[in-house]
N, C-alpha and C positions, 0 to 999 in steps of 0.2 A: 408466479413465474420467476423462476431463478433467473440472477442477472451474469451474463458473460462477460468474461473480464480477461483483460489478454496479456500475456504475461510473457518475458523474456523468460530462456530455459534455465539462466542460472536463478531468476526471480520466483518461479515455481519450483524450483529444485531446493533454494531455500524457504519453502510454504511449505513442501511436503518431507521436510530434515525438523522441521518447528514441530506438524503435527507429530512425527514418530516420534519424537522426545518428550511430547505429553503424551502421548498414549502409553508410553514405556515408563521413561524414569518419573512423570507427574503423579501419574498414579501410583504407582509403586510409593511412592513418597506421602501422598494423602494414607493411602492403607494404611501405613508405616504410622504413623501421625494419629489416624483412627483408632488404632490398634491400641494404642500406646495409654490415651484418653483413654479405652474402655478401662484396662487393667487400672485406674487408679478408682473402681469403685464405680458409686451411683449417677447413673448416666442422666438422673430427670434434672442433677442440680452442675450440671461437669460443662463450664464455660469451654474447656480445653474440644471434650468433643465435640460440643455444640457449633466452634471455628472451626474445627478441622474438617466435620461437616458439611459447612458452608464453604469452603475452598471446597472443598468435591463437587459442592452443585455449580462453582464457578468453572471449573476446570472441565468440565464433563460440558457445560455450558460452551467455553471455548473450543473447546474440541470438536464439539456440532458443527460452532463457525466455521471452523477452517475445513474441515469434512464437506463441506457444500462448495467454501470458496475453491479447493483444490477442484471436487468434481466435475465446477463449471470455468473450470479454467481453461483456456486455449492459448497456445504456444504460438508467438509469429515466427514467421519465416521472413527473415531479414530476407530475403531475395525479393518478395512479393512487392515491397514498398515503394510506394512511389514517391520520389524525393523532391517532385516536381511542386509539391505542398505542403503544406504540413499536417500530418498526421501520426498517431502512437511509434515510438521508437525514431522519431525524428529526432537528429539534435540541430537544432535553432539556433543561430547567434539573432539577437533583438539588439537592438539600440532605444534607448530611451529617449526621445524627443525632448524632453524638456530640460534636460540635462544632459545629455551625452553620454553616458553610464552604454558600457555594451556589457551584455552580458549572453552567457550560452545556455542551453537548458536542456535536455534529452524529456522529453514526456514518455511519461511512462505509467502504469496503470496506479490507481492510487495505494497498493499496499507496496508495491515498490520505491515510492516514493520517499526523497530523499535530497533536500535543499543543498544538505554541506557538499552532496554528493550530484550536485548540480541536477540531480531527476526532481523533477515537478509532473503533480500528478495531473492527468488531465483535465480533471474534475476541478481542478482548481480555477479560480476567475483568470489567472493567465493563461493556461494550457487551453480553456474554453474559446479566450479570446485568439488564441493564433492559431486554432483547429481550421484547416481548409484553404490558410491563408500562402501566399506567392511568395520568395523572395522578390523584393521590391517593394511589397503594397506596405500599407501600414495597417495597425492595429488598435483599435481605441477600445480599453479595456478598461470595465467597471472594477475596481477592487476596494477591499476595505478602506484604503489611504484616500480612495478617492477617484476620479476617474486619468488612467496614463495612459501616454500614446507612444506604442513603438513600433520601430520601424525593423522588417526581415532586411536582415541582409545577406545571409546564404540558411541552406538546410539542407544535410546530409545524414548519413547515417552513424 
């Protein structure tokens, strides 16, 4: 069973800009690479083919990935959301309880995902712990550090 994964239009627009550039210039460049390794001679003892090779069964391998992840991809409609909780394409401000630390976060699917860029994936032990949650309630979230507790204070879009 393939797994659905929901993607903002620029965050799948950038999935399927990735694939066409290994399907185009990667390959082209493994051939190239391939090519190059056959013409220096005997291929049972030739390291050079033997890598360029293996980038092909990795590349081709990649390509698979992202071939499934784009097909099963679906696009939100920012209209659909309901702001009332939290869920994908929310952005959250939390508060840290134990410290007072606030912070914002937009959840977003995990290949979009991007701390500097304040997206946290949902999959993650934060984005799991404020799935479903109110501004107001709080949140007691298991994470690697330890267990933290924060607190909604708005979610919007």
């Amino acid at each position: 069973m393939a797994k659905v994964a929901y993607y903002t239009k620029e965050g799948l627009d950038k999935l399927k800009s990735e694939l066409n550039e290994l399907k185009s210039k990667g390959r082209a460049d493994i051939a190239k690479q391939i090519a190059e390794a056959r013409d220096k001679g005997d291929l049972s003892e030739n390291a050079e083919y033997d890598a360029a090779k293996d980038a092909q069964g990795h590349l081709e391998a990649k390509i698979a990935q992202l071939e499934e992840v784009v097909g099963n991809a679906r696009v939100i409609d920012e209209s659909t959301i309901d702001t009332s909780k939290v869920s994908i394409l929310s952005t959250v401000k939390i508060k840290n309880k134990k410290n007072g630390a606030v912070f914002t976060y937009t959840l977003v699917s995990e290949e979009e995902a991007d701390l500097k860029a304040g997206k946290i994936s949902l999959q993650s032990p934060i984005g799991k712990g404020l799935l479903g949650k109110k501004a107001g309630e709080s949140a007691k979230i298991q994470t690697p550090g330890g267990e933290m507790e924060f607190e909604i204070l708005e979610i919007g879009l």
